[in-house]
C-alpha positions in Angstrom: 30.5 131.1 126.3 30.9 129.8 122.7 28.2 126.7 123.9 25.9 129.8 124.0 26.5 131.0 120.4 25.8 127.7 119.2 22.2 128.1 118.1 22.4 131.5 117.9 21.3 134.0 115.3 24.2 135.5 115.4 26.7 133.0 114.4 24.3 131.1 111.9 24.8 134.6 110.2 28.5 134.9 110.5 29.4 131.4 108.9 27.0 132.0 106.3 28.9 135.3 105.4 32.1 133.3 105.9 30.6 131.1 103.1 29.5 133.7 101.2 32.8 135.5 101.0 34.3 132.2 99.4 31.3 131.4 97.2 32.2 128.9 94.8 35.4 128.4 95.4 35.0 127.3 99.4 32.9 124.3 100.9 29.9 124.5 103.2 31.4 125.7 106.9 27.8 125.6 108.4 27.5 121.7 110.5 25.3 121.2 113.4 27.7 122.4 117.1 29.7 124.4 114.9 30.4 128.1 116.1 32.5 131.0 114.7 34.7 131.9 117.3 37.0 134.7 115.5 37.9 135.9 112.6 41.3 138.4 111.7 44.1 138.7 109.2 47.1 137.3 109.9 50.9 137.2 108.2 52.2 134.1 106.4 55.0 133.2 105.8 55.1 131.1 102.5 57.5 129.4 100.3 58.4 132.6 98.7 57.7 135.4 100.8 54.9 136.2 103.4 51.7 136.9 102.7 48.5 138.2 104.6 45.6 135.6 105.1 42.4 136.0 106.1 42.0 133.2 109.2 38.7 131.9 110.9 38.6 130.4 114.1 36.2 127.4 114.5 35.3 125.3 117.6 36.8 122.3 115.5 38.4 123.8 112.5 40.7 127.0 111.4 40.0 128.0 108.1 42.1 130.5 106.3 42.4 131.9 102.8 43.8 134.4 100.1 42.7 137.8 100.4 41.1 139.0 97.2 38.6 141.9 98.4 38.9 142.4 101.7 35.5 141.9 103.8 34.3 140.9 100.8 36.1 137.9 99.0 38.6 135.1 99.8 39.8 132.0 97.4 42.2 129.0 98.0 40.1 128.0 101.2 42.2 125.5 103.7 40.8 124.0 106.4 42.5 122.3 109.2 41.3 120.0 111.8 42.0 121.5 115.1 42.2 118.2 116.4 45.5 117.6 114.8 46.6 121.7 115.4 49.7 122.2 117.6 51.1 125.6 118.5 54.8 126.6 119.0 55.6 130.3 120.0 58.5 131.7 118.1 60.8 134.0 120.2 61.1 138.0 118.9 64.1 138.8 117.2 65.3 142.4 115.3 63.7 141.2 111.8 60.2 139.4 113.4 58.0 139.3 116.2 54.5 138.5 117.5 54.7 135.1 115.3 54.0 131.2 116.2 53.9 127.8 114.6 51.0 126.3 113.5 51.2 122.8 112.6 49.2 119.6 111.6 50.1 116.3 110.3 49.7 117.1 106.6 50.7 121.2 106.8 52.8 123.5 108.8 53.7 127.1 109.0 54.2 130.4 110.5 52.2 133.3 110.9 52.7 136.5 112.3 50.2 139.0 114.2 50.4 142.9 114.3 51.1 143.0 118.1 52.0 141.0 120.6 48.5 141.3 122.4 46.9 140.0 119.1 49.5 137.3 119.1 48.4 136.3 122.6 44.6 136.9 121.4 45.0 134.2 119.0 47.0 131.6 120.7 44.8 131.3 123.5 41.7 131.4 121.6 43.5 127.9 119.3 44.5 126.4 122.2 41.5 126.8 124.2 39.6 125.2 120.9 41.4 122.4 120.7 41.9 121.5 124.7 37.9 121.8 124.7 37.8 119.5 121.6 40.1 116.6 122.6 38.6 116.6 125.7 35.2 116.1 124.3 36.3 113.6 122.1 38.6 111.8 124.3 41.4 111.9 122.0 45.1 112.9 122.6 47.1 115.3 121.0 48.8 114.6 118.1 52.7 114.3 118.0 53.9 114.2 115.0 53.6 117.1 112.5 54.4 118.2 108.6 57.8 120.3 108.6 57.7 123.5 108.6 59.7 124.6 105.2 62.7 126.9 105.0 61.7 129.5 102.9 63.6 129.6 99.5 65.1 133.4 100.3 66.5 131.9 103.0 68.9 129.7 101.4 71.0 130.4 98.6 73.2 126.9 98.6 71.9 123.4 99.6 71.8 123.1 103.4 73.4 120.1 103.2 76.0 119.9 100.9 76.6 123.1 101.7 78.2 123.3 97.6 75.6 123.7 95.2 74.4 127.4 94.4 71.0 127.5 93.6 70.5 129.6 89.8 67.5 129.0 87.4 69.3 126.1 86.5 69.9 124.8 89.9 66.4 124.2 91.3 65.7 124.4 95.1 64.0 121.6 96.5 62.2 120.7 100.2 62.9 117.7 102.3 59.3 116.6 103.0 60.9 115.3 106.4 62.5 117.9 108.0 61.6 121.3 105.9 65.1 121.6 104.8 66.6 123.5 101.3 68.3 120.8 99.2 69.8 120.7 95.6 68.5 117.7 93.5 71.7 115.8 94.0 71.3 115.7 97.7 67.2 114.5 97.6 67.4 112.3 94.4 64.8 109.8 97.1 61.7 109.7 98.0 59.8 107.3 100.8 56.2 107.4 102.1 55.2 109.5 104.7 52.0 108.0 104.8 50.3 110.8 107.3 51.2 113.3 104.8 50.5 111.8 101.1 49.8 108.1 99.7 52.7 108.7 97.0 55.8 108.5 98.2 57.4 112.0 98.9 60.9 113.7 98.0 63.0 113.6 101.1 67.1 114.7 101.6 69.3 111.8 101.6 70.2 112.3 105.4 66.2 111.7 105.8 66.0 108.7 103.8 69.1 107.0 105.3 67.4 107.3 108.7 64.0 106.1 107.4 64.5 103.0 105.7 66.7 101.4 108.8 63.5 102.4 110.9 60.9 99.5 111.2 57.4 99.3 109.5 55.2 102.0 111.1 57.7 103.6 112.7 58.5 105.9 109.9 56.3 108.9 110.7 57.9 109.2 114.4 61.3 109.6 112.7 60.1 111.8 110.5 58.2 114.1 113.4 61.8 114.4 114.8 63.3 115.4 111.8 61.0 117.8 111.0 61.3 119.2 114.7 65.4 120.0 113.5 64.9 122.6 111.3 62.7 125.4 112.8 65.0 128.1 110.9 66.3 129.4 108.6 69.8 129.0 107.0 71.6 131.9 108.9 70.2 130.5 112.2 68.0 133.3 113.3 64.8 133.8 111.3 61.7 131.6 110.8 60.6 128.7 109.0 57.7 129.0 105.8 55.1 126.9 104.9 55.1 122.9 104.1 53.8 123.3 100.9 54.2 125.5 98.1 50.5 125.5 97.2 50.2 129.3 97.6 53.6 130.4 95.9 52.2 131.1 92.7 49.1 133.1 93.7 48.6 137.1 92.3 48.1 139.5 94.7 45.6 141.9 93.9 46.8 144.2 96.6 50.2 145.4 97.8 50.8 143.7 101.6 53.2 146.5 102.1 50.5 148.9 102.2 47.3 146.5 103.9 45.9 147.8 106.6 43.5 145.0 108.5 41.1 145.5 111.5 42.5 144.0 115.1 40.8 140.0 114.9 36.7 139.4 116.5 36.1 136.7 118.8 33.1 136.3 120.1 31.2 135.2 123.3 34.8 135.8 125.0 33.9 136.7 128.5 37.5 138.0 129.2 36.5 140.4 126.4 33.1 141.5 126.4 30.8 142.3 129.6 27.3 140.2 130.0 25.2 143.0 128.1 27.9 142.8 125.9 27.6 139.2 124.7 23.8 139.4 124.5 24.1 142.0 122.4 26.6 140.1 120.0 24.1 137.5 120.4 21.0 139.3 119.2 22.9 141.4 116.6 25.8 141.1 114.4 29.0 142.6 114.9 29.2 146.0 113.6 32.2 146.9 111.1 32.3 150.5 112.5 33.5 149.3 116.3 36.8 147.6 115.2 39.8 149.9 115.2 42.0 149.8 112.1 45.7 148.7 112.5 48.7 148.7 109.9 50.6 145.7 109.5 53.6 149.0 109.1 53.0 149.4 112.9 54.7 146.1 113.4 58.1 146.4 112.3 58.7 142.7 112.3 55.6 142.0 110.2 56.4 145.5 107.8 60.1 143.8 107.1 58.9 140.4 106.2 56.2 141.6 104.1 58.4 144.3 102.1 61.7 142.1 102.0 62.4 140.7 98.5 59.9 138.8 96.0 61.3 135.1 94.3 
C-alpha cells in the first residue's frame, strides 16, 4: 500500500506540512519515492529524564523532534537512516511498559508508547520499513550499534568503581562503548569509534583495555558487544536513555506530566483501513477530528517516567 501513496496528493501534502511544522530549523523531507507512512508522539527517554517527541515514520527515514506547539511546531529535527535502524523490545516491568530500543550506528535510545497496541503499531510499521528497504537495496542489516546510555538518575556512584559519589563536583560521564555511568578517574581515555565520530571518543577504562589489544578494524565489533552489556540501569531493572546528551538541555514549553497526544496515523495500512478507506486518505487528507485523544497518565509506566525527578 505505501507504493500507492507515492505519487499521491495526499502524502506530497503531509511531508510538506511535516516541513512546514519545522520551518527553518528542519531540512527538506520531500525526495522523489519517499512516502509518509505515520506520524505520533512518542516518550523518550533522555540523558536526564524522558521527554515526549514528536516521531515520523518514512519509507527510508524516521524523523523525530522536540515538541514546541503541538500540531503546529517541532525544533531539534533528527533523522535516522532506517537502513542502519534496529529494534529491541524491552520487557514490562512495575515502573515502565510498552517501550523498545531504537538504535543506529551513530544514536541509540528508548522510547515508550501509551499502550501496548501502539507499541505493536509502531514496531511493526519500523520493521516492515526497513525489511522492505534492505531488500530493495540489497543490503544487510547492520550489527553493530551506538550504546544506549544509562541515564544519569539512574546512577548515583561510578558503575565501575563502584566508589566515587557523583556531586556537582564529581561530574558523571558516559562510556561511548557500552553506555555506562563512569567518574572521570575511571574514563580518563578515549579511542576512535570511527562509525560514531572522526575524533576519538571518551570511553571507560574497562572499554579501552579491550579495544586497543583488538586488531585494526576490528574495533567497532568490540565495541557493538560492549554496548550490547549495559541495556540497564544501575539497580538492574529499568531502562537505558539516550546516546547522546544533545537534548538534555532543551526547555520545555509544556509540562509532559500533563500532555495529552492523539493515538499515532499510518497510512495506506491495509490491516487498518478498508479499500474505500485508503482512497479516501488518498484523495483527502487526514482529518484532525477522527483521531481519539489519549493521555500519556493512562499509561502508568509512561506517567512515572515522565513525572519522576528532573537533573
Amino acid at each position: 500500500m505505501v507504493d500507492r501513496l507515492v505519487n499521491s496528493e495526499a502524502n506530497t501534502r503531509r511531508i510538506a506540512s511535516v516541513e512546514n511544522c519545522f520551518g527553518s530549523s528542519g531540512v527538506p523531507l520531500a525526495v522523489p519515492g519517499r512516502v509518509l507512512v505515520g506520524e505520533g508522539v512518542l516518550t523518550k527517554m533522555c540523558r536526564k529524564r524522558p521527554k515526549s517527541r514528536q516521531f515520523f515514520l518514512f519509507n527510508d527515514i524516521l524523523v523525530y523532534g522536540n515538541i514546541v506547539i503541538g500540531k503546529k511546531k517541532y525544533n531539534k529535527q533528527h533523522i535516522m537512516p532506517l537502513e542502519e535502524v534496529s529494534l529491541d523490545s524491552i520487557v514490562d516491568n512495575q515502573q515502565y511498559r510498552n517501550g523498545w530500543y531504537i538504535r543506529t550506528t551513530t544514536k541509540s535510545f528508548v522510547v515508550y508508547a501509551a499502550t501496548s497496541t501502539e507499541k505493536q503499531e509502531w514496531m511493526a510499521h519500523i520493521n516492515k520499513c526497513v525489511e522492505d528497504l534492505l531488500r530493495k537495496s540489497g543490503k544487510k542489516p547492520v550489527e553493530n550499534h551506538a550504546a544506549v546510555w544509562v541515564p544519569d538518575t539512574d546512577a548515583s556512584i561510578c558503575m565501575h568503581c563502584k566508589r566515587t559519589q557523583f556531586t556537582f563536583i564529581q561530574r558523571r560521564h558516559h562510556c561511548r562503548s557500552c553506555g555506562a555511568v563512569v567518574c572521570a578517574g575511571c574514563s580518563s581515555k578515549k579511542f576512535l569509534l570511527p562509525q560514531q565520530s572522526t575524533k576519538s571518543l571518551r570511553v571507560c577504562d574497562a572499554c579501552y583495555e579491550r579495544l586497543k589489544h583488538v586488531p585494526s578494524g576490528a574495533g567497532e565489533e568490540l565495541a557493538g558487544a560492549a554496548a550490547g552489556g549495559v541495556k540497564h540501569n544501575a539497580s538492574g531493572h529499568g531502562p537505558a536513555g539516550d546516546s547522546s546528551n544533545d537534548e538534555d538541555t532543551d526547555e520545555e514549553t509544556t509540562s509532559p506530566g500533563g500532555e495529552s497526544h492523539d493515538e499515532p496515523r499510518f497510512y495506506g495500512d491495509s490491516s487498518v483501513l478498508s479499500a474505500d478507506d485508503i482512497q479516501s486518505t488518498i484523495a483527502t487528507p487526514p482529518s484532525s477530528s477522527s483521531t481519539t485523544t489519549v493521555s500519556p497518565s493512562q499509561n502508568p509506566a509512561v506517567a512515572s517516567s515522565m513525572t519522576g525527578p528532573h537533573c
